[in-house]
C-alpha positions as a printed Julia matrix, in Angstrom:
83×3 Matrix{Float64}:
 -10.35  -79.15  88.31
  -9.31  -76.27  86.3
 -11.87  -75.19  82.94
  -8.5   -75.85  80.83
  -8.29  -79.51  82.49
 -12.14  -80.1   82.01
 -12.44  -79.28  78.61
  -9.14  -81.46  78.18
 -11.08  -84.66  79.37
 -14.09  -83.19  77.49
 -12.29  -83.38  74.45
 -10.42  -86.9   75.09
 -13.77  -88.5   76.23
 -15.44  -87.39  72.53
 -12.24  -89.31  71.16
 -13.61  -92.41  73.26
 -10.47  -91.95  75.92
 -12.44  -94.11  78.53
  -9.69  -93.07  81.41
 -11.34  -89.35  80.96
 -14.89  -89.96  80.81
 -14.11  -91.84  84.05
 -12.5   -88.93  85.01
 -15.25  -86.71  84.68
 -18.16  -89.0   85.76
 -15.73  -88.91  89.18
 -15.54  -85.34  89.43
 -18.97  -84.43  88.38
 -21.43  -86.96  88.99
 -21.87  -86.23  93.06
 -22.8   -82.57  92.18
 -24.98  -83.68  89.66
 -26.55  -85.88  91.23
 -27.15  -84.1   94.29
 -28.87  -81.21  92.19
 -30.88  -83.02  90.0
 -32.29  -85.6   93.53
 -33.18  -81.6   94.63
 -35.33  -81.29  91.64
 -36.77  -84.27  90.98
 -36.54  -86.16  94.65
 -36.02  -89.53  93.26
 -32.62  -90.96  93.57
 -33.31  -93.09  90.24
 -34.66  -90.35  88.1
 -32.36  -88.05  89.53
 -29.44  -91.36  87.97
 -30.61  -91.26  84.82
 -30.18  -87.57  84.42
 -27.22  -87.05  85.27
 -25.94  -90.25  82.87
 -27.91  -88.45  80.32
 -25.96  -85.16  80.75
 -22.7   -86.57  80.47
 -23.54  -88.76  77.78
 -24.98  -85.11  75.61
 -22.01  -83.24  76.99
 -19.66  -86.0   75.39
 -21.12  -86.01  72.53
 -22.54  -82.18  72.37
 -19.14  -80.48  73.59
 -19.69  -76.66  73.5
 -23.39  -76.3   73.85
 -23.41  -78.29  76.95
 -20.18  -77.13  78.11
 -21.87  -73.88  78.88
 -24.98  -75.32  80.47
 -23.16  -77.64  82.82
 -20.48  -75.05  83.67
 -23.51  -72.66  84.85
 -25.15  -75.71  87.12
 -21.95  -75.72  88.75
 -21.62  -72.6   89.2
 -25.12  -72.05  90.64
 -24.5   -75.39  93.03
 -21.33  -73.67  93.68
 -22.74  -70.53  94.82
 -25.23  -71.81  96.61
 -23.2   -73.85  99.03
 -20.8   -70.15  99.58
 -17.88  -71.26  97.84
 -16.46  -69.27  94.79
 -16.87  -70.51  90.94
């Protein structure tokens, strides 16, 4: 997914477009989840964080468009593949 076509279903999910926050709960949720389980090591805690963030990026846009662009960057980099 390019930035232009994530902050596209960024910007339809805040307009409720359900199609794009399932969308970007497909795209993003596996990465998520698999960093946050690293953190916390508990596949329900690591759930409900992940729900949380892209709940807050829905409704938070740019502020947490920055912060979740940087976790995937850092995931990104981590498993040797280019942001």
């Amino acid at each position: 997914m390019t930035r232009l076509e994530f902050v596209k279903i960024i910007t339809a999910s805040q307009r409720g477009d359900r199609k794009a926050f399932f969308a970007l709960y497909e795209e993003y949720f596996g990465r998520l989840s698999t960093t946050a389980f690293r953190v916390v090591r508990d596949a329900d805690a690591a759930y409900d964080i992940v729900m949380d963030v892209i709940l807050k990026l829905i409704g938070n846009g740019a502020w947490i468009l920055k912060k979740l662009d940087a976790l995937i960057r850092a995931e990104e980099e981590r498993n040797g593949r280019k942001p």
